[in-house]
C-alpha positions in Angstrom: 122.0 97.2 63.0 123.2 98.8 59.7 124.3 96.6 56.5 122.9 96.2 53.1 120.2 93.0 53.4 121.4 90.4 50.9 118.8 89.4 48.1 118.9 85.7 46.9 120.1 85.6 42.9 116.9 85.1 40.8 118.6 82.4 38.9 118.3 80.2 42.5 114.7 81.5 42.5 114.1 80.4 39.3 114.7 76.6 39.6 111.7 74.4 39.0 112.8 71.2 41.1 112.5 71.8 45.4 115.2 73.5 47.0 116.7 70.5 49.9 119.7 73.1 50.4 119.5 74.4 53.9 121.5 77.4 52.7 119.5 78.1 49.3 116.3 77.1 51.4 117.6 80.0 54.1 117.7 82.3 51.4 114.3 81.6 49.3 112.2 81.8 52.5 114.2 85.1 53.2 113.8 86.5 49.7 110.5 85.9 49.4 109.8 87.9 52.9 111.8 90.9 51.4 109.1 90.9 48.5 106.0 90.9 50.9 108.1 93.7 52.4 108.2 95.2 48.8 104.7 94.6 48.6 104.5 91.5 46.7 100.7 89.5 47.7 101.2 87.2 49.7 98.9 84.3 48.2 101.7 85.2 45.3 104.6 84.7 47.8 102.2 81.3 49.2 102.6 79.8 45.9 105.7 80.3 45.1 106.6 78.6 48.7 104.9 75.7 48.1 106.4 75.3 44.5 109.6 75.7 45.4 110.0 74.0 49.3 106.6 72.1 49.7 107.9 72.5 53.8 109.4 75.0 55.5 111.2 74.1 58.6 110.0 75.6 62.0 113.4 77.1 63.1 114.2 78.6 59.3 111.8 81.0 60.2 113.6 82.6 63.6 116.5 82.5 61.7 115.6 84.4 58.8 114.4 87.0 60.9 117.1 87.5 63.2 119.6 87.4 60.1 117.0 90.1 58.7 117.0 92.4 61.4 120.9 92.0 61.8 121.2 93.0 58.1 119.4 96.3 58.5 115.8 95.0 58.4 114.5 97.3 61.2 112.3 95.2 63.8 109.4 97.6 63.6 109.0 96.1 60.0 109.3 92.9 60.8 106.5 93.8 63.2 104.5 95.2 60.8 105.5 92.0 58.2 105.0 89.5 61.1 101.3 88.8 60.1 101.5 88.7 56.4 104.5 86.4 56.5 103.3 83.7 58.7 100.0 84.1 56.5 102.1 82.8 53.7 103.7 79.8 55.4 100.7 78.8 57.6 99.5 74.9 56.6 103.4 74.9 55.6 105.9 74.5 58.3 107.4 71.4 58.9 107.4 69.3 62.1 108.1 66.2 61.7 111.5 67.0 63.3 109.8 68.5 66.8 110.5 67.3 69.9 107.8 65.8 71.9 107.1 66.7 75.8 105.1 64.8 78.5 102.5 66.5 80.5 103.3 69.1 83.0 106.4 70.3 81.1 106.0 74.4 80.4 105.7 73.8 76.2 102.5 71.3 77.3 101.3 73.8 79.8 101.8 76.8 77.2 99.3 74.0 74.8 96.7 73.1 76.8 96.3 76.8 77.3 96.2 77.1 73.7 93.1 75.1 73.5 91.1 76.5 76.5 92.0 79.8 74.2 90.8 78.1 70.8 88.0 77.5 72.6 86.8 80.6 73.5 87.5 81.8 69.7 85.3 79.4 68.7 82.2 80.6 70.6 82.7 84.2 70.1 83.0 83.3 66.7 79.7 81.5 66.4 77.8 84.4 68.6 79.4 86.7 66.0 77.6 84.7 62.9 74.5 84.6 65.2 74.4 88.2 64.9 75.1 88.5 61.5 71.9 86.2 60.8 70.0 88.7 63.1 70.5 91.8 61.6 66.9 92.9 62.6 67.3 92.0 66.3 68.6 93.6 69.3 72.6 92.1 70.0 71.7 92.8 73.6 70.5 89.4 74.0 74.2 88.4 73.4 76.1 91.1 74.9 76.9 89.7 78.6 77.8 86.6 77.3 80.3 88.3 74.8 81.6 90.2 77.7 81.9 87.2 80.1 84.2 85.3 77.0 85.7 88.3 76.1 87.4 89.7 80.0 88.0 85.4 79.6 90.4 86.1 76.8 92.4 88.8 78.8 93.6 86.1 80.9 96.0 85.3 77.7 97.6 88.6 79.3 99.5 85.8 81.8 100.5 83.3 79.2 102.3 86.1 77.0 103.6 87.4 80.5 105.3 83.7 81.1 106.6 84.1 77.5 108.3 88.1 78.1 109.5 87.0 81.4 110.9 83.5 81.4 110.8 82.4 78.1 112.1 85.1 76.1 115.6 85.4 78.8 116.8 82.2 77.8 116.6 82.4 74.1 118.9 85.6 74.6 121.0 83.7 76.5 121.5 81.1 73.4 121.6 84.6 71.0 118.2 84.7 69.9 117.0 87.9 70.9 115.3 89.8 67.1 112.2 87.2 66.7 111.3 87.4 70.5 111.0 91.1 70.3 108.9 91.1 67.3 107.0 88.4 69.2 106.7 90.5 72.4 105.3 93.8 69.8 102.8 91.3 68.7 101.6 90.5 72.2 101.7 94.1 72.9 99.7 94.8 69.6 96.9 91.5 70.9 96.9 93.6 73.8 95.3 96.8 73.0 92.8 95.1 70.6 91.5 93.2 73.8 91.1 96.1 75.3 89.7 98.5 72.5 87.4 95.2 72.2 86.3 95.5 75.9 85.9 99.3 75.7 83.5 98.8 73.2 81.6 96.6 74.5 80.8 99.1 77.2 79.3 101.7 75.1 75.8 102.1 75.9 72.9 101.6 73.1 75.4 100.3 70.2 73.9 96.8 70.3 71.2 96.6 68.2 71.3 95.5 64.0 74.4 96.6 61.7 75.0 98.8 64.7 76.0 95.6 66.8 77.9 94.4 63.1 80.1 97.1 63.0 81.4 97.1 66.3 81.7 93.1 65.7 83.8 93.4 62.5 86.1 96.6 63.5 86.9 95.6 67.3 85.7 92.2 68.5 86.8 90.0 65.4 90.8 91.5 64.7 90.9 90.8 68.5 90.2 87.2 68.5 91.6 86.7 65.4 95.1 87.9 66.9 94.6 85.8 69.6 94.5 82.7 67.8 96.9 83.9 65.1 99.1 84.1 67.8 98.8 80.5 68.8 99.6 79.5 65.2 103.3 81.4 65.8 104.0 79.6 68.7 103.1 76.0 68.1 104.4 75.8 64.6 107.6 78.2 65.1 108.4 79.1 68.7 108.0 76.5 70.8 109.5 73.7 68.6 112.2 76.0 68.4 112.9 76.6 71.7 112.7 72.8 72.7 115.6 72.5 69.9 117.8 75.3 71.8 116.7 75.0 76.1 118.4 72.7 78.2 116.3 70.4 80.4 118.2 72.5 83.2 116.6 75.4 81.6 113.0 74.0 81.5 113.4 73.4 84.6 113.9 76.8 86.1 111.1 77.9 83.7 108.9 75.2 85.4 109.9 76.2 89.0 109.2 79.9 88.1 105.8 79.5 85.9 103.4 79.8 89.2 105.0 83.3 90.0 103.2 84.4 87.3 100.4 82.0 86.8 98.3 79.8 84.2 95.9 81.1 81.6 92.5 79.2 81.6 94.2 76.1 82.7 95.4 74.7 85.7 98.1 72.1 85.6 97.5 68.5 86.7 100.7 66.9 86.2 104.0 67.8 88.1 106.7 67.7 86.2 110.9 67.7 86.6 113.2 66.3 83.7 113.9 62.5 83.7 116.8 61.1 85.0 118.3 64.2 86.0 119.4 65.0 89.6 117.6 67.8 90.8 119.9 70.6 93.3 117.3 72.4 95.6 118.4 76.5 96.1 119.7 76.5 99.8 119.6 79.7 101.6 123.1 81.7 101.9 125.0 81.0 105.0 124.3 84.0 107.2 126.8 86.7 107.6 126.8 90.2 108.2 126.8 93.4 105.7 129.0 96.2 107.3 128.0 100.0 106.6 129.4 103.4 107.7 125.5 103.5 109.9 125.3 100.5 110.8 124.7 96.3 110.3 123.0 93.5 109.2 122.5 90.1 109.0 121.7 88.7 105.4 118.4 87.7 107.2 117.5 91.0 107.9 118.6 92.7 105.0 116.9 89.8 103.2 113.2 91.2 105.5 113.5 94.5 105.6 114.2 95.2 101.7 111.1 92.4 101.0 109.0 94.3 103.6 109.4 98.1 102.3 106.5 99.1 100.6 107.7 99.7 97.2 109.2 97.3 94.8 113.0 97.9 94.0 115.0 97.1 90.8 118.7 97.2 90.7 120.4 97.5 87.2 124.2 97.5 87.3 126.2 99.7 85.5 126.2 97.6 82.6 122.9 97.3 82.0 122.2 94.0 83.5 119.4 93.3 85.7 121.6 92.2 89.1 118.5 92.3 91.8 114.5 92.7 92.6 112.8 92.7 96.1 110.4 90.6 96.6 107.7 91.8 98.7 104.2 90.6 99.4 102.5 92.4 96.8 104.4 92.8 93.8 103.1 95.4 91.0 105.2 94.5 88.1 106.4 90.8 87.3 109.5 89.7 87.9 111.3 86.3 87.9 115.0 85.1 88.7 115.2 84.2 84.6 115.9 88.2 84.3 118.8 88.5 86.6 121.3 89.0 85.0 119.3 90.2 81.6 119.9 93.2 79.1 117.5 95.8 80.4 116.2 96.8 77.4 115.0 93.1 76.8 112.9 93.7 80.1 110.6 96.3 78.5 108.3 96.3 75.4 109.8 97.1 72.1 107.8 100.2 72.1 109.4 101.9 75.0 113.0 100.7 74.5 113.7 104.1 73.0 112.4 106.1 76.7 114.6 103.0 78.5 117.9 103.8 76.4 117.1 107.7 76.7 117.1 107.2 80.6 119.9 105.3 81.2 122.3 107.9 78.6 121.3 110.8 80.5 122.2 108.8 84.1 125.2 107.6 82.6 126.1 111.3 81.1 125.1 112.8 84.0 122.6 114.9 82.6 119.9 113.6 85.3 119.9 111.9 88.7 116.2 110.8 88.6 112.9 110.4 86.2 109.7 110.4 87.7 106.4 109.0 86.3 102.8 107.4 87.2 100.1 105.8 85.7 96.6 104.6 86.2 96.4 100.7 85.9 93.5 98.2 87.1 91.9 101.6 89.1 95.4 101.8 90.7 97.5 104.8 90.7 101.1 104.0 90.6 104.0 105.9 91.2 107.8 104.8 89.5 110.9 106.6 89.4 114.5 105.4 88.2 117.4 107.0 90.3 121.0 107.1 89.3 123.3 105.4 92.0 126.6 107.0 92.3 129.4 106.1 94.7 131.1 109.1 96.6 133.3 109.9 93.6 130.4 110.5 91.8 130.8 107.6 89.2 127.8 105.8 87.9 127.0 102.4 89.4 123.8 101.7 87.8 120.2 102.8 88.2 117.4 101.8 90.9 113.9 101.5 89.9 111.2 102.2 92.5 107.7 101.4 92.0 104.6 102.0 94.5 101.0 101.7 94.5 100.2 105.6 96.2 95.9 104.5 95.7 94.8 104.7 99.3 97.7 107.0 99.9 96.3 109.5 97.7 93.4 109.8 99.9 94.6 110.5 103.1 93.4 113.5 105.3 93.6 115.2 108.4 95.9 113.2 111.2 96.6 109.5 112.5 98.6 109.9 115.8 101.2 106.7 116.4 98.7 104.9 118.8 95.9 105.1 117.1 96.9 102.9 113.7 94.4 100.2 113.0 95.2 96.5 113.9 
């Protein structure tokens, strides 16, 4: 990234009347998130907003921060300033200029789970005050339904998944790529709270008076709170945005993919395809055969026996671009056709960029031909492991990820002769 960040001149700062200029308006709203980075209050940097531009526009904000982060701003403090910043402009951002959708369209969908959300919020929030007023009393009385609402709210995990998977590919493709990472951080960040919420909610003989308040005000509140903070990002910044930058053609491939991954909270009850626009259903490829030094195939039956192996396979070319997933039965990690064709790196949470980039230098360089890892995830145990692909001459061609859930695999003993398998 690299660059000095450019500072607006305090004589434009200092101007009583509004600022209409899109370019001084550019550079106030960017100024003023440099001082919050400088540690300026922001109810100071609130005031000063509303004195000065009344309104912010929604997509001001996605450019300042990608012109901040291209000017040496690094992301991980734009992470960190994400929160503060929109505390400053929330009740602030303007509009008026936003498109509107009908129902069914993925930016209605992506609302009305918004409100099933909200509404969760709101009765945690009222069991929390409940408590408060009942300092003297066992929280037990509370705690299963606090649990129920609570592995409720996890289901947001699918609505930011939508968002990393399909959304996030096409603003890249227009050259938005900075405010999506910090966006995917902050789901990442909603995340863990969730789950440090749930953890503690499991701890035995914690519910009863300022006992039950405690765990209430250090891990059950910041979680719902960034929850619905989150909701305030993408209906006043993201999504009018992105309906200002995505083609109807675009939505439309983001609408066809959506179930792959699947609704939070809400299940659609409008179909939905853009008006007046002639709609070209995939086809499958004419058959033909793929020649190799072993052997043949059909497409067809490559097509069935890389979709029926047992593991899920990633191909990244040597460029770094996403070029094919299988697509078996049971998939383990998401993937959508919007990635084909995608930056790796934009495939994989800002925090593990740095382990993706690390991998793919030391295949590139030679220095390793494979990287190994597993991990424990929804009482799974899963096995993955990148391999560098090299043609005979030993050149890189790119890297294949394998993934595989090894669970009941693990627990195999003794023998199971050929004729004996279960049917």
């Amino acid at each position: 990234m690299g660059g000095a960040i450019r500072r607006i001149a305090p004589t434009t700062i200092a101007m009583s009347e509004l600022i209409n200029n899109s370019q001084d308006r550019k550079e106030l709203l960017k100024h003023m998130i440099l001082q919050l980075h400088e540690g300026v209050a922001p109810e100071a940097v609130k005031a000063r907003l509303i004195e000065l531009m009344s309104k912010v526009p929604y997509g001001l904000v996605v450019e300042v921060e990608q012109e901040l982060i291209s000017e040496g701003l690094p992301e991980a403090e734009v992470l960190r300033l994400c929160d503060i910043h929109s505390q400053a402009l929330e009740g602030h951002i303007d509009l008026s200029g936003m498109k509107i959708v009908p129902p069914g369209h993925p930016v209605d969908t992506f609302r009305q789970e918004n409100r099933e959300l909200e509404k969760l919020a709101d009765e945690l929030t009222g069991l929390f005050a409940r408590v408060a007023e009942e300092m003297k009393v066992s929280g037990e009385k509370y705690i299963n339904t606090v649990k129920s609402l609570f592995n409720s709210l996890m289901d947001v995990d699918k609505h930011y998944r939508r968002k990393e998977n399909l959304l996030f590919p096409f603003l890249e493709k227009y050259g938005i790529t900075g405010p999506p990472k910090v966006m995917w951080g902050k789901h990442d960040e909603t995340r863990d709270l969730l789950k440090n919420a749930i953890n503690s909610l499991s701890m035995p003989g914690e519910f009863i008076g300022e006992m039950m308040q405690v765990k209430i005000e250090i891990y059950l509140q910041p979680a719902v709170k960034a929850v619905t903070d989150m909701i305030m990002k993408e209906e006043e910044i993201l999504l009018p945005m992105t309906l200002d930058k995505l083609t109807e053609a675009d939505w439309y491939q983001i609408y066809r993919q959506t179930g792959e991954i699947g609704y939070c909270l809400y299940d659609p009850k409008f179909t939905w395809k853009p008006a007046g626009m002639e709609i070209v259903e995939e086809t499958t490829a004419e058959e033909g055969t793929v020649n190799l030094p072993s052997g043949k195939f059909t497409s067809e039956e490559l097509l069935a026996i890389l979709n029926t192996l047992p593991i899920d396979i990633t191909f990244v070319d040597r460029d770094d671009k996403v070029k094919y997933f299988s697509q078996g039965k049971e998939r383990i990690f998401d993937r959508n056709r919007a990635i084909l064709g995608r930056d790796v790196r934009m495939c994989h949470p800002p925090s593990s960029v740095h382990v993706v980039d690390q991998i793919v230098s030391d295949f590139k360089s030679g220095k390793a031909d494979s990287a190994p890892f597993w991990i424990q995830m929804g009482g799974k145990f899963i096995h993955i492991e990148y391999f560098a692909l090299r043609n005979e001459k030993g050149e890189y061609l790119g890297t294949l990820e394998m993934s595989q859930d090894l669970t009941e695999k693990r627990t195999l003993s003794g023998d199971q002769r050929l004729l004996s398998y279960k049917k």
